[in-house]
LUMVO-990506 format. One record per residue: x, y, z of N, C-alpha, C in turn. Coordinates in Angstrom, 2 decimals. Example, Ala and Ser with C-alpha at 12.3 -4.5 7.8 and 13.67 -1.06 7.14 Angstrom:
BEGIN
13.19, -5.69, 7.80, 12.30, -4.50, 7.80, 13.20, -3.30, 7.80
12.85, -2.25, 7.08, 13.67, -1.06, 7.14, 12.90, 0.03, 7.87
This chain:
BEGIN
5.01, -19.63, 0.30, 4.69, -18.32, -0.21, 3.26, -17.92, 0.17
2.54, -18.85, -0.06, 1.01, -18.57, 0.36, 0.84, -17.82, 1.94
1.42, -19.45, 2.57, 1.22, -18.98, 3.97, 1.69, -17.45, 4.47
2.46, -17.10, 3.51, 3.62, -16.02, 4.03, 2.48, -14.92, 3.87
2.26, -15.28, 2.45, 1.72, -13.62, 2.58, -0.32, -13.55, 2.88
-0.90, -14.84, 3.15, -1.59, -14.61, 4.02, -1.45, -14.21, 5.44
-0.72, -14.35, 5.93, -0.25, -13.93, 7.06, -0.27, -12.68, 7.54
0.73, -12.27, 6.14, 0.91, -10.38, 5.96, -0.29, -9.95, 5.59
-1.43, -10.52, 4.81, -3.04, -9.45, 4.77, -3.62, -9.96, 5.84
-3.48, -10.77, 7.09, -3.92, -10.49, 7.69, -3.44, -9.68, 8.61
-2.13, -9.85, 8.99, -1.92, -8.34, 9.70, -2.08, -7.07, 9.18
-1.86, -6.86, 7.92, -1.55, -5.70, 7.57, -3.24, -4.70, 7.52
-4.34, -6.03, 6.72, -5.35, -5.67, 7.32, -6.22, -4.75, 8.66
-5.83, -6.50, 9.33, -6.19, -5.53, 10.81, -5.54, -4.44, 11.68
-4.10, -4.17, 11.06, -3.55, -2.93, 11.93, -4.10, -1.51, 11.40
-4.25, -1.56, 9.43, -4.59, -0.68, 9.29, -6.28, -0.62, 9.39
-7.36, -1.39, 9.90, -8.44, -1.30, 10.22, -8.62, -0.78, 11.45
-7.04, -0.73, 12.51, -7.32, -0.36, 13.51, -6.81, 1.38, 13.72
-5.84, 1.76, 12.14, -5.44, 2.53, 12.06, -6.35, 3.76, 11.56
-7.22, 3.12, 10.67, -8.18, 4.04, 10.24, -9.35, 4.32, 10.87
-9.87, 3.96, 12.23, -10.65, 3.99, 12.82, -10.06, 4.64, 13.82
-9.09, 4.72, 14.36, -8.24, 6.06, 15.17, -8.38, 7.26, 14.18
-8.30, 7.14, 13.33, -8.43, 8.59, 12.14, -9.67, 8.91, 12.17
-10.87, 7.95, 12.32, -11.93, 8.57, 11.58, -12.21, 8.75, 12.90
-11.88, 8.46, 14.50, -12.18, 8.63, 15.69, -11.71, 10.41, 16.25
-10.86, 10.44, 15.45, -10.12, 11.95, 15.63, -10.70, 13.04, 14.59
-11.58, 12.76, 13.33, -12.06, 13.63, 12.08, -13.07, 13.51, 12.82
-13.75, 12.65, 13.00, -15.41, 12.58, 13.43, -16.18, 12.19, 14.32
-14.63, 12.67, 15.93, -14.85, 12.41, 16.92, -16.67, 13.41, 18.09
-16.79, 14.44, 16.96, -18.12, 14.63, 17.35, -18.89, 15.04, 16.29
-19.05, 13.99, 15.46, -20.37, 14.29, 14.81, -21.16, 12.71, 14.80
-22.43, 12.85, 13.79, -22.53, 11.59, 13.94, -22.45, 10.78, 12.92
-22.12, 9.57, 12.50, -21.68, 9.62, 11.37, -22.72, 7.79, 11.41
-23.14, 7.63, 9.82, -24.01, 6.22, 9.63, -23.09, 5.16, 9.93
-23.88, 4.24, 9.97, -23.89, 2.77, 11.05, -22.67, 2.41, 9.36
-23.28, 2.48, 8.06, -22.59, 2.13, 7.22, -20.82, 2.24, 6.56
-21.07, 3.25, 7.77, -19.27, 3.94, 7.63, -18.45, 3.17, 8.50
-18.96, 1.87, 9.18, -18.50, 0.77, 9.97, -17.60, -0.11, 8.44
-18.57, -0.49, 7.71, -18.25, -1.14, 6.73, -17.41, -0.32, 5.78
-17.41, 0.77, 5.57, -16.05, 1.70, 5.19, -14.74, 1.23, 5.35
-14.87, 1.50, 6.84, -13.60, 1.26, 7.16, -12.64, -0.22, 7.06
-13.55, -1.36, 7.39, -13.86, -2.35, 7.11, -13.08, -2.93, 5.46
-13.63, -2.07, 4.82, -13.45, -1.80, 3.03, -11.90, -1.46, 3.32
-11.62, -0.28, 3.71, -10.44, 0.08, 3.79, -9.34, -0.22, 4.28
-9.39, -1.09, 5.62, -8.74, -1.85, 6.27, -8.55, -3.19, 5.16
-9.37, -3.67, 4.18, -9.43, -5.27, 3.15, -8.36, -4.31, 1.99
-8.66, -3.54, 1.26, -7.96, -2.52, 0.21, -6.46, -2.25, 0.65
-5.96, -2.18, 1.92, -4.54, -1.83, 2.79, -4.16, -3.13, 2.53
-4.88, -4.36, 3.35, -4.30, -5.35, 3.36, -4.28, -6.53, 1.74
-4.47, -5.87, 1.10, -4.35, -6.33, -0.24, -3.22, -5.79, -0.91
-3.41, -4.51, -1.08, -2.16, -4.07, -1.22, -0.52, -4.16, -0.75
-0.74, -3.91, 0.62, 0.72, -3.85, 1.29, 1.06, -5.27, 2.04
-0.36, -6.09, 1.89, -0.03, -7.20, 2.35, 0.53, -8.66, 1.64
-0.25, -8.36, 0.46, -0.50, -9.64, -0.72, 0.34, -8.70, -1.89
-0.38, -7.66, -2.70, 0.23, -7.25, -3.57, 1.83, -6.87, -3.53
2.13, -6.18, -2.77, 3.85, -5.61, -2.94, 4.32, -6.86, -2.33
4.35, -7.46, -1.37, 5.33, -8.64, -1.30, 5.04, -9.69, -2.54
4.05, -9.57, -3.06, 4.26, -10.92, -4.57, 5.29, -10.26, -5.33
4.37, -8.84, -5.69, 5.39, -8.30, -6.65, 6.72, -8.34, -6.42
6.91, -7.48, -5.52, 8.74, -7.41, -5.39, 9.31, -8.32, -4.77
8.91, -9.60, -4.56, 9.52, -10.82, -3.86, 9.58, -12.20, -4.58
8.24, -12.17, -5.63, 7.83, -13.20, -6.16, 8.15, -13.36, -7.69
7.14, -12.17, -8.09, 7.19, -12.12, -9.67, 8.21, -11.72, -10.17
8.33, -12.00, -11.45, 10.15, -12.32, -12.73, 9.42, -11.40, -13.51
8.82, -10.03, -13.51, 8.64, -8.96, -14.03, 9.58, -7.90, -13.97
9.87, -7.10, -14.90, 10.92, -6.02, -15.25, 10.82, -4.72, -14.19
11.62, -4.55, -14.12, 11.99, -3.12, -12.94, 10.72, -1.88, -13.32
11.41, -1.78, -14.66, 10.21, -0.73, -14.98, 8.51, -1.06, -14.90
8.21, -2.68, -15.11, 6.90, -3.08, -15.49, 6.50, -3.20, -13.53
7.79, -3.30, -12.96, 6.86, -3.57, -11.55, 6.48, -1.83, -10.96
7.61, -1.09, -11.27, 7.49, 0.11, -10.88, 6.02, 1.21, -11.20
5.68, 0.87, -13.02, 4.57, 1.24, -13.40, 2.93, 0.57, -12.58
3.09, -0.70, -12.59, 1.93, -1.66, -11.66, 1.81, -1.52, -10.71
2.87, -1.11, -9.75, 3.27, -0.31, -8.67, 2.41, 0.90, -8.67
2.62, 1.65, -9.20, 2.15, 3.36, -8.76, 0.72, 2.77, -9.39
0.11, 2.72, -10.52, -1.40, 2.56, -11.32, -1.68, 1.78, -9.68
-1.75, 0.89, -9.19, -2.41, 0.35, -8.54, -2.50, 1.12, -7.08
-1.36, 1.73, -6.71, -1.05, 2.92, -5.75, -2.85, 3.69, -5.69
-1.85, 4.50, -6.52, -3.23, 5.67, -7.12, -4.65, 4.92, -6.93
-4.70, 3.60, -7.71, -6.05, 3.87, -7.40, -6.82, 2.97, -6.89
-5.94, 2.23, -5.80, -6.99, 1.78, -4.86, -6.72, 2.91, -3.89
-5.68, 4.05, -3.29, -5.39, 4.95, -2.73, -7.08, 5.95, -2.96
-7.23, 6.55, -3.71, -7.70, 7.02, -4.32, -9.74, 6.34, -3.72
-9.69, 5.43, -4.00, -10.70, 4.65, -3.89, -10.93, 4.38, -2.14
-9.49, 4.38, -1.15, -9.79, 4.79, 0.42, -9.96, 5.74, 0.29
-9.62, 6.49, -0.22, -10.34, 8.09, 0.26, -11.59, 8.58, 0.14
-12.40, 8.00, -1.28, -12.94, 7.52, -1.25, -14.37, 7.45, -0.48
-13.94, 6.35, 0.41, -14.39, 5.31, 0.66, -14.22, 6.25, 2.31
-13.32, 6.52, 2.44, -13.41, 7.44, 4.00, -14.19, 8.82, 4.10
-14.35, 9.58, 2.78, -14.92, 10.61, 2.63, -14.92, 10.96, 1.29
-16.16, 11.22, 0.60, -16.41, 11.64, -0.61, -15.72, 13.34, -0.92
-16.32, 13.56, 0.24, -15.73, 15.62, 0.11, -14.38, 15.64, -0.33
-13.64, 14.99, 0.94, -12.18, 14.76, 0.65, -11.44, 14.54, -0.55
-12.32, 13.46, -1.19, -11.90, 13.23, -2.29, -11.95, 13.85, -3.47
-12.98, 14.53, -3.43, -13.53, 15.86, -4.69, -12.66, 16.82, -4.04
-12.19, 17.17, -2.98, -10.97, 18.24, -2.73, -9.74, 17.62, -3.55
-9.14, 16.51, -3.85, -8.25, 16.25, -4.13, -8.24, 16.15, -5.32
-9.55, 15.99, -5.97, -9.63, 15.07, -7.53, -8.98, 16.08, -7.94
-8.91, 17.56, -8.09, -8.07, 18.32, -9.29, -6.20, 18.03, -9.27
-5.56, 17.51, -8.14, -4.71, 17.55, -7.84, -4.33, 15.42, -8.16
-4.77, 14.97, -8.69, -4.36, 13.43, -9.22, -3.33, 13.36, -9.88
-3.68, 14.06, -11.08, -2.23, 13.85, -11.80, -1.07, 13.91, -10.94
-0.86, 15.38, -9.99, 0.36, 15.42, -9.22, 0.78, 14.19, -8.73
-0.33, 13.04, -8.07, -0.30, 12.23, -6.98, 0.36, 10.88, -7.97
-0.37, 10.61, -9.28, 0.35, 9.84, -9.94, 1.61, 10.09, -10.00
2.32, 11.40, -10.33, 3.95, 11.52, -10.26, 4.31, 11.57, -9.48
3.86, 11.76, -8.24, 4.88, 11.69, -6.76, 5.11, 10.30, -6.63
3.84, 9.75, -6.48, 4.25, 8.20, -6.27, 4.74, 7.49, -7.22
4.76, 7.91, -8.45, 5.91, 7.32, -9.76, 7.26, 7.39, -8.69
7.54, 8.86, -8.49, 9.07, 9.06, -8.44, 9.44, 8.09, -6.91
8.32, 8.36, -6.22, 8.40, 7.75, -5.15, 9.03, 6.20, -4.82
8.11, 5.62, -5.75, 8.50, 4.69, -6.39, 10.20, 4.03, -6.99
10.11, 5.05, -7.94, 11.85, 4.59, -8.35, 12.50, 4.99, -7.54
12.51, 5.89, -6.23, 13.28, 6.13, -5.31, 13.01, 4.84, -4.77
12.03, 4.35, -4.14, 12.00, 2.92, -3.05, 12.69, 1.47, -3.71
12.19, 1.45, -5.41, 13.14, 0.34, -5.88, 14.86, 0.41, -6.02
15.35, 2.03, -6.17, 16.75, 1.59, -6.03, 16.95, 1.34, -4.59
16.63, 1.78, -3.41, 16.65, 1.01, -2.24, 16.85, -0.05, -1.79
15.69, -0.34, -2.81, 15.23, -1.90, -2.42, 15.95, -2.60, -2.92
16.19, -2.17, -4.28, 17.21, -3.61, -5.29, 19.00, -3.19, -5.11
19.17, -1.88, -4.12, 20.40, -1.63, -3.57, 20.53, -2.78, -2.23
19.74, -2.88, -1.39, 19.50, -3.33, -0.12, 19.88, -5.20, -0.59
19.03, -5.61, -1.96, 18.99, -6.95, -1.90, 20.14, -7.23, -2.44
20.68, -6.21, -3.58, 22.29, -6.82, -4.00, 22.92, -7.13, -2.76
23.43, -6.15, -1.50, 23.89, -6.40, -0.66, 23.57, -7.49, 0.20
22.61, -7.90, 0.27, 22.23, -8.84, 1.06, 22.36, -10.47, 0.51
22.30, -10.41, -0.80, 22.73, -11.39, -1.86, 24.26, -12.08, -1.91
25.29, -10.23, -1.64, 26.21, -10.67, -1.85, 27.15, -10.93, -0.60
26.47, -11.00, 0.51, 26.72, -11.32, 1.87, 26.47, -12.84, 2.15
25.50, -13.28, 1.72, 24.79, -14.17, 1.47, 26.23, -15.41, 0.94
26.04, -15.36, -0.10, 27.39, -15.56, -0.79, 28.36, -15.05, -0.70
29.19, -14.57, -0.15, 30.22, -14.02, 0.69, 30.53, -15.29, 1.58
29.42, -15.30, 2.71, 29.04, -16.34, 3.78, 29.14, -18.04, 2.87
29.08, -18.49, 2.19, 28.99, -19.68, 1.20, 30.23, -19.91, 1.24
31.00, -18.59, 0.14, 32.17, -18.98, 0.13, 33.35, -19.44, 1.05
32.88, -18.82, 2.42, 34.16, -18.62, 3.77, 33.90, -19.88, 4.03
């Protein structure tokens, strides 16, 4: 398990470190921007790969937590390390958005229970293939 999902922050890390530096190459492809916004991205690329690398595969792979309790830990943590790249990529940006949070908490709620019946649709099936295959 370890190995597994070190593995995944480190990719997931460095693709999106390489992803957000194409973004900030295309926003602030001519201005000039501090030596410190290296380490930004840096930040943001470690925050991706924590999340999508370490966090959601423990959660939905690992931990014996309730549908609803992963779904809620899910979005709170969404929001606000989300929230905290933006952040972290641009302050303006983020004071453009701050009136509009609440919305962002309920999209990614619903977002959310849309991706877990997916997901826990996808693994019944795959469970019962699984065992299907056992039995033959």
């Amino acid at each position: 398990m370890f190995k597994q999902l070190k593995q995944s922050f480190i990719q997931t890390t460095l693709g999106s470190t390489v992803w957000v530096t194409f973004l900030a190459t295309l926003v602030f492809h001519k201005k000039m921007v501090p030596f410190n916004f290296f380490w930004h991205i840096l930040a943001i690329g470690f925050l991706f790969g924590i999340i999508f690398g370490v966090f959601y595969p423990y959660l939905w792979q690992y931990a014996t937590l309730k549908a609803g309790t992963n779904i809620a830990i899910s979005t709170l943590v969404n929001v606000t390390f989300g929230c905290l790249a933006v952040y972290l990529f641009s302050p303006e940006m983020f004071s453009f958005i701050q009136p509009y949070l609440l919305l962002f908490v309920l999209l990614t709620f619903i977002g959310h229970l849309i991706a877990y019946y997916f997901y826990s649709k996808h693994e019944t099936k795959k469970l019962a293939n699984e065992l299907n295959h056992l039995l033959s």
